[in-house]
C-alpha positions as CSV (number, residue, x, y, z in Angstrom):
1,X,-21.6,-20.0,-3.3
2,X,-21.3,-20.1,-7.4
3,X,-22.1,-16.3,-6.9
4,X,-19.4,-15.7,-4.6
5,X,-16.3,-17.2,-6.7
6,X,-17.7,-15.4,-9.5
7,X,-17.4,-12.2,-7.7
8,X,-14.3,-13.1,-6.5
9,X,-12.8,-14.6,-9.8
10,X,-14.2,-11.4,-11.6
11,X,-12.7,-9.2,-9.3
12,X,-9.3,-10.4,-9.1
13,X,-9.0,-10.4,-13.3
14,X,-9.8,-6.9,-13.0
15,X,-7.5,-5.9,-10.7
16,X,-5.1,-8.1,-12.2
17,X,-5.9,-6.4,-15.6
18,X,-5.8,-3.3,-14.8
19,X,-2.5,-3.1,-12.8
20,X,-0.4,-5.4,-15.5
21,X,-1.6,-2.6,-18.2
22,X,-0.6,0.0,-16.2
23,X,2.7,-1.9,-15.8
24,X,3.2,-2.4,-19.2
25,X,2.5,1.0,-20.1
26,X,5.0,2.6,-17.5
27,X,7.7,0.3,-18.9
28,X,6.8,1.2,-22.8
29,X,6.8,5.1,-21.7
30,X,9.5,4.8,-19.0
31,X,11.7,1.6,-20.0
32,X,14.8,2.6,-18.0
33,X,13.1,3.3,-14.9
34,X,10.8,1.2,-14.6
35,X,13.1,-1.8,-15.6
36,X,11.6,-4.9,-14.1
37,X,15.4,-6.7,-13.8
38,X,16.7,-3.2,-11.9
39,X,16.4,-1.9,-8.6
40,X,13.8,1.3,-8.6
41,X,13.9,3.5,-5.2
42,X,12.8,6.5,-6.5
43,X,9.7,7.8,-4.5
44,X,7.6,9.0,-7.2
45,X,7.5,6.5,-9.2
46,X,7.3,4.5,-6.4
47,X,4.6,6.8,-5.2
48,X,2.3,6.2,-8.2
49,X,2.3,2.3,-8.2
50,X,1.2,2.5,-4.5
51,X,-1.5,4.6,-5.4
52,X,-2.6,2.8,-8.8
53,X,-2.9,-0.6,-6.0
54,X,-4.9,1.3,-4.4
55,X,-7.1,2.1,-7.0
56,X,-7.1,-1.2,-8.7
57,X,-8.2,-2.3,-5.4
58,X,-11.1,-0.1,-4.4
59,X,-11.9,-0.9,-8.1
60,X,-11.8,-4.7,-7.3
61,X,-13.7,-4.6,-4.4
62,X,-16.6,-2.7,-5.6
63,X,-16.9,-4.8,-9.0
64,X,-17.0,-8.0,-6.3
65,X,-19.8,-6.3,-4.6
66,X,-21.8,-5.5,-7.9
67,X,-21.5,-9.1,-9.2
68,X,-22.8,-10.6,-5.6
69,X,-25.0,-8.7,-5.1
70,X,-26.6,-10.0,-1.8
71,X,-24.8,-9.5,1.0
72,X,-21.5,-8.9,-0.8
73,X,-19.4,-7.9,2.0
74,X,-18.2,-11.6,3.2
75,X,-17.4,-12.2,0.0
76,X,-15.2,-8.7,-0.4
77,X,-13.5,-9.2,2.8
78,X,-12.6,-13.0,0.9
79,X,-11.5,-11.7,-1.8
80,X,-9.5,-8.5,0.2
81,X,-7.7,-11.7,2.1
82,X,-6.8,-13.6,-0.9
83,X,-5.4,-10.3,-2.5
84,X,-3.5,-10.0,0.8
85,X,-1.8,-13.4,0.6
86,X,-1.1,-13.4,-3.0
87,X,0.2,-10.0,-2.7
88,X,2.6,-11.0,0.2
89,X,3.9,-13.9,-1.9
90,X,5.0,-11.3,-5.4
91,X,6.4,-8.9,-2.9
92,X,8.3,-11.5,-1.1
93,X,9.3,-12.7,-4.4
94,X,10.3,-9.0,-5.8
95,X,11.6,-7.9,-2.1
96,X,15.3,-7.4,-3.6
97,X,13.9,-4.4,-6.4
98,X,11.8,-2.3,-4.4
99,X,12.4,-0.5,-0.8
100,X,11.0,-2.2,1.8
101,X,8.8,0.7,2.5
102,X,7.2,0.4,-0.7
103,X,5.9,-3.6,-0.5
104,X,5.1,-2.6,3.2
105,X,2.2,0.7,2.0
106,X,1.6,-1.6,-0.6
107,X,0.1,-4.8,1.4
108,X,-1.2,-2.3,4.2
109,X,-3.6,-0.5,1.6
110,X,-4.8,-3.7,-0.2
111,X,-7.3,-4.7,2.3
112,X,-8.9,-1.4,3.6
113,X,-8.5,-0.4,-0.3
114,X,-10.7,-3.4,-1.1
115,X,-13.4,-3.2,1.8
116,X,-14.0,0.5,0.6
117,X,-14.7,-0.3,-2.8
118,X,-17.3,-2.7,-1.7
119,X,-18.7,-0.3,1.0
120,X,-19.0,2.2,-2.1
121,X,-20.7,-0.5,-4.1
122,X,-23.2,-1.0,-0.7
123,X,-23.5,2.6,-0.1
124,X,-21.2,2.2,3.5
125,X,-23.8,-0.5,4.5
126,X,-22.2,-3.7,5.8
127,X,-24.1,-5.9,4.3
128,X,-27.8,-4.3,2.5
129,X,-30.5,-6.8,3.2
């Protein structure tokens, strides 16, 4: 079990990590479009945040799979749910700045995203014995 929330806890700081740098960094090279107070609806911006999710996710999901170990997948498929709800709650929360199709792609990608990384981790096993 200790194993699991480890996986899970280092998982989420990486993805968390690595999507707030990239945040940061878009707003220090872009400030006026990516403005966290204004409304953004341009598509490639837009575009490249999606993807970066995804990335950060399939990232995520294969680190949790390295750090359990043993039959990682239930623990992936944990952490791909709690992604899910915590995601839901800052889009909710952020629903007035971003077109709806954007939080949309964005919550549909962070559970498949997730699961792949830890298949890639398992080598597309379910769970390696």
């Amino acid at each position: 079990m200790g194993r699991s929330v480890a996986a899970i806890a280092v998982a989420w700081l990486l993805w968390s990590a690595l999507w707030i740098g990239f945040n940061q960094a878009a707003q220090a090279a872009f400030p006026t479009m990516f403005d966290p107070t204004r409304r953004l609806v341009l598509v490639g911006p837009l575009t490249a945040l999606i993807a970066w999710s995804a990335v950060c996710s399939v990232a995520a999901g294969y680190v949790c799979a390295w750090v359990k170990r043993s039959t990682p997948m239930a623990t992936v498929w944990a952490l791909a749910f709690i992604q899910l709800v915590v995601g839901i709650g800052f889009e909710v929360s952020y629903w007035s700045l971003l077109p709806a199709w954007y939080h949309l792609v964005f919550l549909a990608l962070l559970v498949p995203a997730t699961v792949w990384g830890g298949r890639l981790r398992t080598g597309g096993v379910a769970d390696p014995a």
